[in-house]
VEXLUM-619513 format. One record per atom (N, C-alpha, C): residue number from 1; residue in three letters; atom name; x, y, z. Coordinates in Angstrom, 3 decimals. Example, Ala and Ser with C-alpha at 12.3 -4.5 7.8 and 13.67 -1.06 7.14 Angstrom:
2
{i->1; aa->ALA; at->N; x->13.190; y->-5.690; z->7.800}
{i->1; aa->ALA; at->CA; x->12.300; y->-4.500; z->7.800}
{i->1; aa->ALA; at->C; x->13.200; y->-3.300; z->7.800}
{i->2; aa->SER; at->N; x->12.850; y->-2.250; z->7.080}
{i->2; aa->SER; at->CA; x->13.670; y->-1.060; z->7.140}
{i->2; aa->SER; at->C; x->12.900; y->0.030; z->7.870}
***
This chain:
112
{i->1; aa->UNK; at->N; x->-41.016; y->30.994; z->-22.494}
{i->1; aa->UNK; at->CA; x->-40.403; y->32.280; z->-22.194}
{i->1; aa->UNK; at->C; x->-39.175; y->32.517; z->-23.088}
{i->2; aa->UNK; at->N; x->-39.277; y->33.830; z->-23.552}
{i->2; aa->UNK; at->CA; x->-37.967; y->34.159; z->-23.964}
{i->2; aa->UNK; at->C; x->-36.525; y->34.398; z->-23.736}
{i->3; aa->UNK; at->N; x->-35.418; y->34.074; z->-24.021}
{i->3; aa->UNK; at->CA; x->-34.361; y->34.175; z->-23.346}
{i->3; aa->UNK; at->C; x->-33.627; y->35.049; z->-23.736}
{i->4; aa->UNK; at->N; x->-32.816; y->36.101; z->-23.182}
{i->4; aa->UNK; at->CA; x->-31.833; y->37.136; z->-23.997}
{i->4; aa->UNK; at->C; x->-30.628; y->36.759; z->-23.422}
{i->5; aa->UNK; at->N; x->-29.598; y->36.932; z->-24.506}
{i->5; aa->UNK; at->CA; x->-27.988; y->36.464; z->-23.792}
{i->5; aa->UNK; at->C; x->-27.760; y->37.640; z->-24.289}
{i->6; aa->UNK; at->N; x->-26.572; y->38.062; z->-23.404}
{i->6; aa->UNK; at->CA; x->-26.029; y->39.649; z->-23.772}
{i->6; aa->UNK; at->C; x->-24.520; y->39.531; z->-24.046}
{i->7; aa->UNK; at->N; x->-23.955; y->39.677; z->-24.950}
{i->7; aa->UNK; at->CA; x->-22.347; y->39.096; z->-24.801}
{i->7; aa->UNK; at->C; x->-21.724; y->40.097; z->-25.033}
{i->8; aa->UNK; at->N; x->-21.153; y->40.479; z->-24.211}
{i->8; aa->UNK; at->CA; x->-19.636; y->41.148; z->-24.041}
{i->8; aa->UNK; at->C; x->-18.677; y->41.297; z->-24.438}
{i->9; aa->UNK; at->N; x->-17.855; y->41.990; z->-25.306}
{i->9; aa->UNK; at->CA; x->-17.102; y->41.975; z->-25.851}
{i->9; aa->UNK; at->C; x->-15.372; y->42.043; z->-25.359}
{i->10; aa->UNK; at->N; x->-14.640; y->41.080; z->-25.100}
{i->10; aa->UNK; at->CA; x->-13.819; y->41.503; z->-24.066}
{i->10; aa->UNK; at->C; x->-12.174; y->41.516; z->-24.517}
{i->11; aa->UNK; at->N; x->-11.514; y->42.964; z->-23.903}
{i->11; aa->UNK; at->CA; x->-10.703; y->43.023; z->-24.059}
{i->11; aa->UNK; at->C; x->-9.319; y->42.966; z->-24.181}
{i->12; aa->UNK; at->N; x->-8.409; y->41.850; z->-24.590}
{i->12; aa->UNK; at->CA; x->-7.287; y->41.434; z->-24.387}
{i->12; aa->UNK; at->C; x->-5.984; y->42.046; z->-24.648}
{i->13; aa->UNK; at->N; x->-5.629; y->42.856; z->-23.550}
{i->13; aa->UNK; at->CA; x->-4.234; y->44.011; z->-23.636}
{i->13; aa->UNK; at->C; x->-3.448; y->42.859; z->-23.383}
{i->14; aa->UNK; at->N; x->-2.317; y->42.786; z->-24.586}
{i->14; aa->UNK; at->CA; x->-1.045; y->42.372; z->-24.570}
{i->14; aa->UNK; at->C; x->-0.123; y->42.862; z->-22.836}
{i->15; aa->UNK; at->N; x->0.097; y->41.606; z->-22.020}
{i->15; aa->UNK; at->CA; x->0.918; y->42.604; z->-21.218}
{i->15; aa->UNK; at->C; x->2.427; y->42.679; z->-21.646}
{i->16; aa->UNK; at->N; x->2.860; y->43.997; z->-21.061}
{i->16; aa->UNK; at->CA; x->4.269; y->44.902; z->-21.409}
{i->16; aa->UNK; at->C; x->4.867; y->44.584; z->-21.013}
{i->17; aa->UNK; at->N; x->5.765; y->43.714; z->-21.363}
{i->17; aa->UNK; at->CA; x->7.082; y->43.141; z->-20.231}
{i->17; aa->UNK; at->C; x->8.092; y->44.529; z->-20.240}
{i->18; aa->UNK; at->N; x->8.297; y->44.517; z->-19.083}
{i->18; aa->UNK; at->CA; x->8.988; y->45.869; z->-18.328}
{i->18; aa->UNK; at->C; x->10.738; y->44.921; z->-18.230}
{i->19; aa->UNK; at->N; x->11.973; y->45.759; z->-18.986}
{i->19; aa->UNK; at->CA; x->13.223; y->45.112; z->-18.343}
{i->19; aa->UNK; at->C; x->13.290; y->46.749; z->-17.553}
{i->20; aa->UNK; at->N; x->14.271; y->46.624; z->-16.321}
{i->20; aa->UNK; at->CA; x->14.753; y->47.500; z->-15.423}
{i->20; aa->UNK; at->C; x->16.184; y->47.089; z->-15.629}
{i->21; aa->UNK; at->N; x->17.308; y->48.196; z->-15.651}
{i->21; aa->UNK; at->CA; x->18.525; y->47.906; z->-15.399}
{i->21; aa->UNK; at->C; x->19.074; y->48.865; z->-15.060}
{i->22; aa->UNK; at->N; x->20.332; y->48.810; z->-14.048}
{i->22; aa->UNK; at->CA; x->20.686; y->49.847; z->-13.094}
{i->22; aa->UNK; at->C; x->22.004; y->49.399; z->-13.824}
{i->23; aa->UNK; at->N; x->22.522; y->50.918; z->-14.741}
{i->23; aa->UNK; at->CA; x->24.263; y->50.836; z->-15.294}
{i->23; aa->UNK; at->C; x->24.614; y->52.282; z->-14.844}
{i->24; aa->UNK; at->N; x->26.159; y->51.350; z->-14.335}
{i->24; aa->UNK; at->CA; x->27.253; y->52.286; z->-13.804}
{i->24; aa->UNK; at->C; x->27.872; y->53.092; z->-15.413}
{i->25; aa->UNK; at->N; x->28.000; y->54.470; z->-15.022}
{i->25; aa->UNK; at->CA; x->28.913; y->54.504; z->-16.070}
{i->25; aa->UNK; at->C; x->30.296; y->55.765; z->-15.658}
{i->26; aa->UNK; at->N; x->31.339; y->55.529; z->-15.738}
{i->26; aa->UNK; at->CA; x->32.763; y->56.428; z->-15.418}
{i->26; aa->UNK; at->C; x->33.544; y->56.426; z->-16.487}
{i->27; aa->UNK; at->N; x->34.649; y->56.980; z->-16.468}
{i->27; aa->UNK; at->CA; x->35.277; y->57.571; z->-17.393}
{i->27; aa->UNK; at->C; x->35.567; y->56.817; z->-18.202}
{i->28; aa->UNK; at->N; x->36.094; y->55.447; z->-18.040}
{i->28; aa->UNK; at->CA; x->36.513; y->54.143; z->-18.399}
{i->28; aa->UNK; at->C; x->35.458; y->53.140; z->-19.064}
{i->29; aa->UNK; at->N; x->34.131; y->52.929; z->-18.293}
{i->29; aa->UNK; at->CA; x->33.519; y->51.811; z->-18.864}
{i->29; aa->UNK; at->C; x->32.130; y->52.212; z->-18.228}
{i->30; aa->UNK; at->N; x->31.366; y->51.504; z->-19.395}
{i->30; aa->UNK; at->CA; x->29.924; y->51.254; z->-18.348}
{i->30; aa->UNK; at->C; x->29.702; y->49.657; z->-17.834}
{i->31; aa->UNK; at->N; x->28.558; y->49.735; z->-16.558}
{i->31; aa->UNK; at->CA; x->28.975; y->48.285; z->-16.214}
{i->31; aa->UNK; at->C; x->27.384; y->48.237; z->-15.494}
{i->32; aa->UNK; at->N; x->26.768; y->47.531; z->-16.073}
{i->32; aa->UNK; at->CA; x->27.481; y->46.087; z->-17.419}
{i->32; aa->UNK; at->C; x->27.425; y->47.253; z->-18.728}
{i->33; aa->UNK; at->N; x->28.481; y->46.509; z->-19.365}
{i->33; aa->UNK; at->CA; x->27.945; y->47.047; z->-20.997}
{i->33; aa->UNK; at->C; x->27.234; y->46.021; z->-21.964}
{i->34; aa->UNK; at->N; x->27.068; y->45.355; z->-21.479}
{i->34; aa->UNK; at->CA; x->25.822; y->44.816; z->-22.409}
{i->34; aa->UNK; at->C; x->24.268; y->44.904; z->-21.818}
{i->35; aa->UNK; at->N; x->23.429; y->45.170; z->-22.242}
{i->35; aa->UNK; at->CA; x->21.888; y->44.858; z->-21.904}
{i->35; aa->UNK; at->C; x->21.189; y->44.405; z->-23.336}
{i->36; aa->UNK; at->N; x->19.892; y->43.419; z->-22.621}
{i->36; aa->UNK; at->CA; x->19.806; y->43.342; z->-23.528}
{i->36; aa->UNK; at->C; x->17.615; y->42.990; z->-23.576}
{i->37; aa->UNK; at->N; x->16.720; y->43.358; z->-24.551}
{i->37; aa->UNK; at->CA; x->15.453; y->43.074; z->-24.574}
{i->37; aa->UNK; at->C; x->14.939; y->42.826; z->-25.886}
{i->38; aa->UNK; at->N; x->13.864; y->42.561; z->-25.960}
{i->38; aa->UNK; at->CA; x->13.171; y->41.565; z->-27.318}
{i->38; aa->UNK; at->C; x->12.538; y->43.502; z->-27.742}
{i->39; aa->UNK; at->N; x->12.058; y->43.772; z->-29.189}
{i->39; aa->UNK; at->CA; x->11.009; y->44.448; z->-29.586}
{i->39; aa->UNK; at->C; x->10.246; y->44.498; z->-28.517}
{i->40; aa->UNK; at->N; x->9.914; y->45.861; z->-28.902}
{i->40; aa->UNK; at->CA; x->8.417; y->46.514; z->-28.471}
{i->40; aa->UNK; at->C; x->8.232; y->46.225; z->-26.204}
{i->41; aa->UNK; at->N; x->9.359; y->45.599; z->-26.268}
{i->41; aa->UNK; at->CA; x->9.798; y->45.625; z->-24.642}
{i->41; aa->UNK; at->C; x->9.910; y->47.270; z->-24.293}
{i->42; aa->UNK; at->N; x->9.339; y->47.503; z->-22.807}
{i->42; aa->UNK; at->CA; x->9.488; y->48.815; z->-22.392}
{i->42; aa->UNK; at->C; x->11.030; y->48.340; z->-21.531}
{i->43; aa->UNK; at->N; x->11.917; y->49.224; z->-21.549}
{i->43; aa->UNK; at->CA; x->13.509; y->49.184; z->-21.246}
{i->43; aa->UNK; at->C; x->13.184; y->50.678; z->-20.236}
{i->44; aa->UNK; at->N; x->13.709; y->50.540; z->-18.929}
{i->44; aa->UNK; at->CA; x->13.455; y->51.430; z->-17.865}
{i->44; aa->UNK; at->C; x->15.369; y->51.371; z->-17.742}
{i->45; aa->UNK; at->N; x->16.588; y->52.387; z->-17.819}
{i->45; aa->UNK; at->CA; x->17.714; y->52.009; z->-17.549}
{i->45; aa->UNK; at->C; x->17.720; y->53.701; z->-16.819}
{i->46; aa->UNK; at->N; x->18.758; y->52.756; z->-15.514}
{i->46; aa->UNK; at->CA; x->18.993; y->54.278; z->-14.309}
{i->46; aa->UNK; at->C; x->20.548; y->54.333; z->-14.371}
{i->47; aa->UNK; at->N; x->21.234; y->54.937; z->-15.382}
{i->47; aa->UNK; at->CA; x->22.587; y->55.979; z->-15.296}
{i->47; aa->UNK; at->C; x->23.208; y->56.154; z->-14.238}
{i->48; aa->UNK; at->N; x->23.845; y->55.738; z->-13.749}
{i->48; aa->UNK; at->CA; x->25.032; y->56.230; z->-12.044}
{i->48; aa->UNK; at->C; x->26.186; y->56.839; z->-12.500}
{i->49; aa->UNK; at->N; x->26.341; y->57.281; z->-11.730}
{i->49; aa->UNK; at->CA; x->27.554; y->58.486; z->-12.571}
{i->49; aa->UNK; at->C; x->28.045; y->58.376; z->-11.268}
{i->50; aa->UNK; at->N; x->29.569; y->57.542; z->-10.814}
{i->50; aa->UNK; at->CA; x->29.644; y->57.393; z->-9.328}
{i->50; aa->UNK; at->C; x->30.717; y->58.649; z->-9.084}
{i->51; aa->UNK; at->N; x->31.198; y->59.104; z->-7.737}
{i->51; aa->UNK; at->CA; x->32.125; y->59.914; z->-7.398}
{i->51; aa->UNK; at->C; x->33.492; y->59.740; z->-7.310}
{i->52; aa->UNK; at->N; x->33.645; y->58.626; z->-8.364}
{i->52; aa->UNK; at->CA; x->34.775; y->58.490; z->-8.338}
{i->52; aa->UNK; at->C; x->35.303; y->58.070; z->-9.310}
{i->53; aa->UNK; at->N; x->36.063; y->58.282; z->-10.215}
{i->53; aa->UNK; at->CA; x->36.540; y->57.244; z->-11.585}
{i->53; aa->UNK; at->C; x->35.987; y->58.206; z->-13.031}
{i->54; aa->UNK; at->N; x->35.706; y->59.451; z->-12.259}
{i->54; aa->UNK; at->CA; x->34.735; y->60.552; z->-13.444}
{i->54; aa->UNK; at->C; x->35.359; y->61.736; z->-12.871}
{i->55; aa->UNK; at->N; x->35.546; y->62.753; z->-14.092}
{i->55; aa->UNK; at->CA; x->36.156; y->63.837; z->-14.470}
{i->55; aa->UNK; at->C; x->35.384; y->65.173; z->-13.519}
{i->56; aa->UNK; at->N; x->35.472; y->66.150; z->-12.856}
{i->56; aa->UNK; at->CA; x->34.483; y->66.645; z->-12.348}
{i->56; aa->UNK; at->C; x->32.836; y->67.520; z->-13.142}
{i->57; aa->UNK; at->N; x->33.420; y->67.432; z->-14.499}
{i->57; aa->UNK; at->CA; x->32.015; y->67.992; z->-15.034}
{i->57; aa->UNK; at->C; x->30.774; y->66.810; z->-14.964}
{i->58; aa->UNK; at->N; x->30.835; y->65.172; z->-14.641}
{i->58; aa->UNK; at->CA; x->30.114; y->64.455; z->-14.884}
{i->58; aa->UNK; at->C; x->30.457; y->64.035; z->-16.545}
{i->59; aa->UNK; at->N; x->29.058; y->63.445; z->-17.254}
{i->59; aa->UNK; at->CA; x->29.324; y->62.714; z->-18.163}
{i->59; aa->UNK; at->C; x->27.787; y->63.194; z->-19.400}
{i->60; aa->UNK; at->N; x->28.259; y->63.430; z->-20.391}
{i->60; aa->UNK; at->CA; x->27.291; y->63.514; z->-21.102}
{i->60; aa->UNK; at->C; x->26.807; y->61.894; z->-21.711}
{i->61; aa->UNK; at->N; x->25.092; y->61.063; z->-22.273}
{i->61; aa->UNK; at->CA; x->25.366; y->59.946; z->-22.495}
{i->61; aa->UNK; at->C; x->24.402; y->60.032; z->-23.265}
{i->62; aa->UNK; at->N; x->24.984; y->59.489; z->-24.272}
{i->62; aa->UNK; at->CA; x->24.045; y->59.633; z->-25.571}
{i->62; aa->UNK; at->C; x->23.655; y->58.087; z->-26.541}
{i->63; aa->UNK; at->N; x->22.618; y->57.872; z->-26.701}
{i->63; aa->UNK; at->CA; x->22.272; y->56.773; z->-27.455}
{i->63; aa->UNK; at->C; x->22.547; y->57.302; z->-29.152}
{i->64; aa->UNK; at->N; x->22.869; y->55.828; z->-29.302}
{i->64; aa->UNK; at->CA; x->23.910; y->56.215; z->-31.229}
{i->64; aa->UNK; at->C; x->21.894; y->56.344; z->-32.279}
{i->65; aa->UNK; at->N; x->21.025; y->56.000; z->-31.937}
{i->65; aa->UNK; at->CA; x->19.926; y->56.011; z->-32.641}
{i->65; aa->UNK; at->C; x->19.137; y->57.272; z->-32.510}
{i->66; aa->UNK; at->N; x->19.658; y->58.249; z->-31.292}
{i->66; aa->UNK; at->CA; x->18.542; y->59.242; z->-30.886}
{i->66; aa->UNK; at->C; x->17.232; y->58.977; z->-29.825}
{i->67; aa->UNK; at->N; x->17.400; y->57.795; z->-29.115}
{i->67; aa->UNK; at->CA; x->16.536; y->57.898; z->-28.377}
{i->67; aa->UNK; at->C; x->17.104; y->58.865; z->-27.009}
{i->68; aa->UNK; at->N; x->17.642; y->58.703; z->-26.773}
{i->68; aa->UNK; at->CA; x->18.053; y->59.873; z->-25.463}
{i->68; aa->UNK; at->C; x->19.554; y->60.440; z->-25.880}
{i->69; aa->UNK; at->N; x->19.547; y->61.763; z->-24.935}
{i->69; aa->UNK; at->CA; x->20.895; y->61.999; z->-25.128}
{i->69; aa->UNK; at->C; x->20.426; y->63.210; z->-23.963}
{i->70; aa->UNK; at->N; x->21.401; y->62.991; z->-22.804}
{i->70; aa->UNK; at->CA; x->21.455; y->63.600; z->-21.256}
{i->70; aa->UNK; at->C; x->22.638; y->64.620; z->-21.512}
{i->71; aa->UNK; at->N; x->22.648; y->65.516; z->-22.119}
{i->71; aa->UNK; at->CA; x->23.389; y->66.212; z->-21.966}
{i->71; aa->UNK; at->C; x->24.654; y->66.549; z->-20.715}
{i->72; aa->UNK; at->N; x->24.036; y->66.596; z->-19.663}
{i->72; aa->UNK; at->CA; x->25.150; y->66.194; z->-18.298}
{i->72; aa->UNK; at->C; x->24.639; y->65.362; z->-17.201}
{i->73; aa->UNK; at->N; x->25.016; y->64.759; z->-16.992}
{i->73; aa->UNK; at->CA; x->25.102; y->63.748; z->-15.819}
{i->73; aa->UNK; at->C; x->25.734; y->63.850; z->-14.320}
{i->74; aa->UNK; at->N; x->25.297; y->64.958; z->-13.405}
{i->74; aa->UNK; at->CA; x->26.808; y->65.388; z->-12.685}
{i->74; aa->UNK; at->C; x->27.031; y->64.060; z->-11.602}
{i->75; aa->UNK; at->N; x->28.055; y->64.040; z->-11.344}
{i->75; aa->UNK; at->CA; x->29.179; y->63.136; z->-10.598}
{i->75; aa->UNK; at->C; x->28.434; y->63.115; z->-9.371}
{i->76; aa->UNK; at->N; x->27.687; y->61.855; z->-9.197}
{i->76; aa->UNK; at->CA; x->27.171; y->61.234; z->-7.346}
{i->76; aa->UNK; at->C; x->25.890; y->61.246; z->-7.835}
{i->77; aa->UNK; at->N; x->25.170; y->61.148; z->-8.963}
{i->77; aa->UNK; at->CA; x->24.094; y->61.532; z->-9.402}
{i->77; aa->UNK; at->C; x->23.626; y->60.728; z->-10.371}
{i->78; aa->UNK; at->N; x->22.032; y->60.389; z->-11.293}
{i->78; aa->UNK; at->CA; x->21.634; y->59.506; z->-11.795}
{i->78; aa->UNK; at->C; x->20.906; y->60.030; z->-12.447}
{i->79; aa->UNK; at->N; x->20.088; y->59.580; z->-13.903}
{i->79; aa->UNK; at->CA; x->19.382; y->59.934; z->-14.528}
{i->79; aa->UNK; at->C; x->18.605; y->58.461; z->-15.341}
{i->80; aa->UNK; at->N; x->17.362; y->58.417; z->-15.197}
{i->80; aa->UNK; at->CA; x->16.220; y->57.528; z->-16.115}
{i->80; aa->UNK; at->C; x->16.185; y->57.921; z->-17.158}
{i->81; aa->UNK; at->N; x->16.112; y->56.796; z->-17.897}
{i->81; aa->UNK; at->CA; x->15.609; y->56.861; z->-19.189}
{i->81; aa->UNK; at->C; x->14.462; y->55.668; z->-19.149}
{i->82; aa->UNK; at->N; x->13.431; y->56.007; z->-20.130}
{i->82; aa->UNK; at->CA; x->12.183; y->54.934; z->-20.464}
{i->82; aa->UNK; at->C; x->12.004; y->54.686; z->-22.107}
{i->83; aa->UNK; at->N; x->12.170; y->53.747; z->-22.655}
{i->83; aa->UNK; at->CA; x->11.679; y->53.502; z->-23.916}
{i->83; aa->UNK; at->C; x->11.259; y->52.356; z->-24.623}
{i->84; aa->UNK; at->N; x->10.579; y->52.170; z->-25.541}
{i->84; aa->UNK; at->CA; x->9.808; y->51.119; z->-26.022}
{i->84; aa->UNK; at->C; x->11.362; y->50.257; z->-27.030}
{i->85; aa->UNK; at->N; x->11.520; y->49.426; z->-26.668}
{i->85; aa->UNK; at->CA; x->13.080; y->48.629; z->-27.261}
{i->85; aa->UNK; at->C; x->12.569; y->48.803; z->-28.821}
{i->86; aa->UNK; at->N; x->13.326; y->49.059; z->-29.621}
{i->86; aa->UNK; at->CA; x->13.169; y->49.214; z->-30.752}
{i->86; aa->UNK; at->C; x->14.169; y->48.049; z->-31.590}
{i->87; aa->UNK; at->N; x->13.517; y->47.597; z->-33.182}
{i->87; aa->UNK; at->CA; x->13.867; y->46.255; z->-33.724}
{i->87; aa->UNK; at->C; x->14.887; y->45.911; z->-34.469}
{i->88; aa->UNK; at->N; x->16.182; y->47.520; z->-33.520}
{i->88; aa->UNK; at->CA; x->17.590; y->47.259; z->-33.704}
{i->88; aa->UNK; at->C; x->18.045; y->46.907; z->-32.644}
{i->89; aa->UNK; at->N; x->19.509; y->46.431; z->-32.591}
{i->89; aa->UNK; at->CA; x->20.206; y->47.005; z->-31.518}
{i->89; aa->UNK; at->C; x->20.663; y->48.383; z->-31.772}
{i->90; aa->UNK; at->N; x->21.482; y->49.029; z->-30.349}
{i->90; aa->UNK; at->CA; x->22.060; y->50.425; z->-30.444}
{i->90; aa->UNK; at->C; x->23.053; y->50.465; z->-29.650}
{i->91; aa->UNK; at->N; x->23.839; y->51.295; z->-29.774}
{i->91; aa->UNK; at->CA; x->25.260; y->51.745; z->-29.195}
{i->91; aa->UNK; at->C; x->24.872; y->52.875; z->-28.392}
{i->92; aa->UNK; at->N; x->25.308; y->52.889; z->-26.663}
{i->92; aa->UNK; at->CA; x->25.403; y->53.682; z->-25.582}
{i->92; aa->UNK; at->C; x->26.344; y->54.255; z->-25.479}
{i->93; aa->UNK; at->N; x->27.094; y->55.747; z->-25.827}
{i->93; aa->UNK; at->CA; x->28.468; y->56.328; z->-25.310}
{i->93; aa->UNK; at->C; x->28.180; y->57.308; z->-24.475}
{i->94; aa->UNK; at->N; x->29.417; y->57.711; z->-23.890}
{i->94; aa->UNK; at->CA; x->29.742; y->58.421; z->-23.044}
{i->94; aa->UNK; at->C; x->30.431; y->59.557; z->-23.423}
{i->95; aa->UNK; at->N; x->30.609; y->61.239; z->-23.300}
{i->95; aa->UNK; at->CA; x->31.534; y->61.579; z->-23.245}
{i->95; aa->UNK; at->C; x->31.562; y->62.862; z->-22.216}
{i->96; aa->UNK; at->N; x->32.702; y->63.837; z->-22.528}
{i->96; aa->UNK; at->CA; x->32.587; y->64.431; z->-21.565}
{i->96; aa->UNK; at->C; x->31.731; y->65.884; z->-21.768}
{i->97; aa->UNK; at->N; x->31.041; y->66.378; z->-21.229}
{i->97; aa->UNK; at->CA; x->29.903; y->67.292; z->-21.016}
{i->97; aa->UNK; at->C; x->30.385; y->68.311; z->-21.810}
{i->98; aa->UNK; at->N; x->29.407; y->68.549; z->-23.155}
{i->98; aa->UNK; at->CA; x->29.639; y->70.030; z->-23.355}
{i->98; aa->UNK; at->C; x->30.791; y->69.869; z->-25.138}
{i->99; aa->UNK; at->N; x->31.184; y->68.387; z->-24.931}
{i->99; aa->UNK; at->CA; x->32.308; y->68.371; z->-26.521}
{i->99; aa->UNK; at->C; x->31.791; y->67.001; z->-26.789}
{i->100; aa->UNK; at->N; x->32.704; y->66.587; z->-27.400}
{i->100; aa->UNK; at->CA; x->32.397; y->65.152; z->-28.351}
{i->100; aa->UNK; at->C; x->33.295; y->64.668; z->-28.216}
{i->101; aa->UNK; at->N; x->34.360; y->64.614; z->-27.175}
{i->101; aa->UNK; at->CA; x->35.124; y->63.909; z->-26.349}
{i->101; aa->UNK; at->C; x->34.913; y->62.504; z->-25.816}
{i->102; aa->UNK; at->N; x->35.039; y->61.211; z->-26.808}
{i->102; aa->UNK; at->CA; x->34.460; y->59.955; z->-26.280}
{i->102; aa->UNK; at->C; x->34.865; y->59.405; z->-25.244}
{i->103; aa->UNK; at->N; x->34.121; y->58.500; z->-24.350}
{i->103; aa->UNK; at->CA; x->34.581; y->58.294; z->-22.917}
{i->103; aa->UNK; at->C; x->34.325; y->57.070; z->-22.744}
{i->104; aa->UNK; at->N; x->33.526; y->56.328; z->-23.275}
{i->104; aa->UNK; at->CA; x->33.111; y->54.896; z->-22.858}
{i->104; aa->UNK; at->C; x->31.898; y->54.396; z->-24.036}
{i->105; aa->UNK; at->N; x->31.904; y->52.907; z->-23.941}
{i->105; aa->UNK; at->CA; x->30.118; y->52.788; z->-24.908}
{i->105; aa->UNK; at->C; x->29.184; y->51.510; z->-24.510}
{i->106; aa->UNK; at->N; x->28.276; y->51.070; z->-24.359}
{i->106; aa->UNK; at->CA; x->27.615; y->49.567; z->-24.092}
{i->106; aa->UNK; at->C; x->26.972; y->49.313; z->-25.272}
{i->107; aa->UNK; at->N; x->26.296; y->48.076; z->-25.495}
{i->107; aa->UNK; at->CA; x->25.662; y->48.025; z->-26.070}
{i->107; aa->UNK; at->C; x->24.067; y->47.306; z->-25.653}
{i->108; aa->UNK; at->N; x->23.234; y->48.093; z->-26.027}
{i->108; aa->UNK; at->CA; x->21.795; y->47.598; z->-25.992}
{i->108; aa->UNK; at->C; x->21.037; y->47.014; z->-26.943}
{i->109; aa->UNK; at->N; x->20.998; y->45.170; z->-26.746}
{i->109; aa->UNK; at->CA; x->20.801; y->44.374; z->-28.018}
{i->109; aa->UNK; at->C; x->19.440; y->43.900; z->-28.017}
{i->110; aa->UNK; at->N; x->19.051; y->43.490; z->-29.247}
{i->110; aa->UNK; at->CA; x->17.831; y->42.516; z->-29.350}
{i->110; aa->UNK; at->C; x->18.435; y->41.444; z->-28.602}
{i->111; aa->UNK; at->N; x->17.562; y->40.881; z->-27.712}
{i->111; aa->UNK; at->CA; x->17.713; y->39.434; z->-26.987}
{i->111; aa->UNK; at->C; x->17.570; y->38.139; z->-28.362}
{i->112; aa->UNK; at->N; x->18.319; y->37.119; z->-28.370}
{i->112; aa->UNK; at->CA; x->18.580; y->36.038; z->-29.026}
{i->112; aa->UNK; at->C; x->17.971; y->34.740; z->-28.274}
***
């Protein structure tokens, strides 16, 4: 008798290591200001803008590379960002809504 084998071709998705990080940021500092992920890492970071220690317009927060830039942030309030870590580091500032008034900065590094 004849035998047939049927083979399958099967598919191996790289999995996505996900970092999550929850930063404070007020007039003064963000906290933490450092974060940090390898390339091609998906980076999930949630913005707090607390009610206290911030100006009443909130906070505009802008990444120095162009991946985001939140125009306002209001005060007691939060905003996500999602992005694929890219195979720099980058500089996080702060300023105040609406000028180019600097307010604070972190930094988001390649992990070592």
């Amino acid at each position: 008798p004849e035998m047939s084998l049927t083979i399958t071709p099967q598919e191996t998705l790289a999995e996505v290591v996900v970092r999550e990080y929850s930063v404070s940021s007020d007039d003064q500092k963000f906290e933490p200001n450092i974060i940090t992920a390898n390339a091609g890492e998906k980076v999930i970071i949630t913005f707090s803008v607390p009610a206290s220690h911030v100006s009443f317009g909130g906070e505009r927060i802008s990444a120095s590379n162009g991946l985001f830039d939140f125009s306002r942030v209001p005060v007691g309030e939060s905003q996500v960002v999602e992005f694929i870590m890219p195979a720099e580091s980058f500089t996080v500032r702060s300023y105040w809504p609406a000028t180019s008034i600097f307010k604070a900065s972190m930094q988001v590094k390649i992990e070592e």
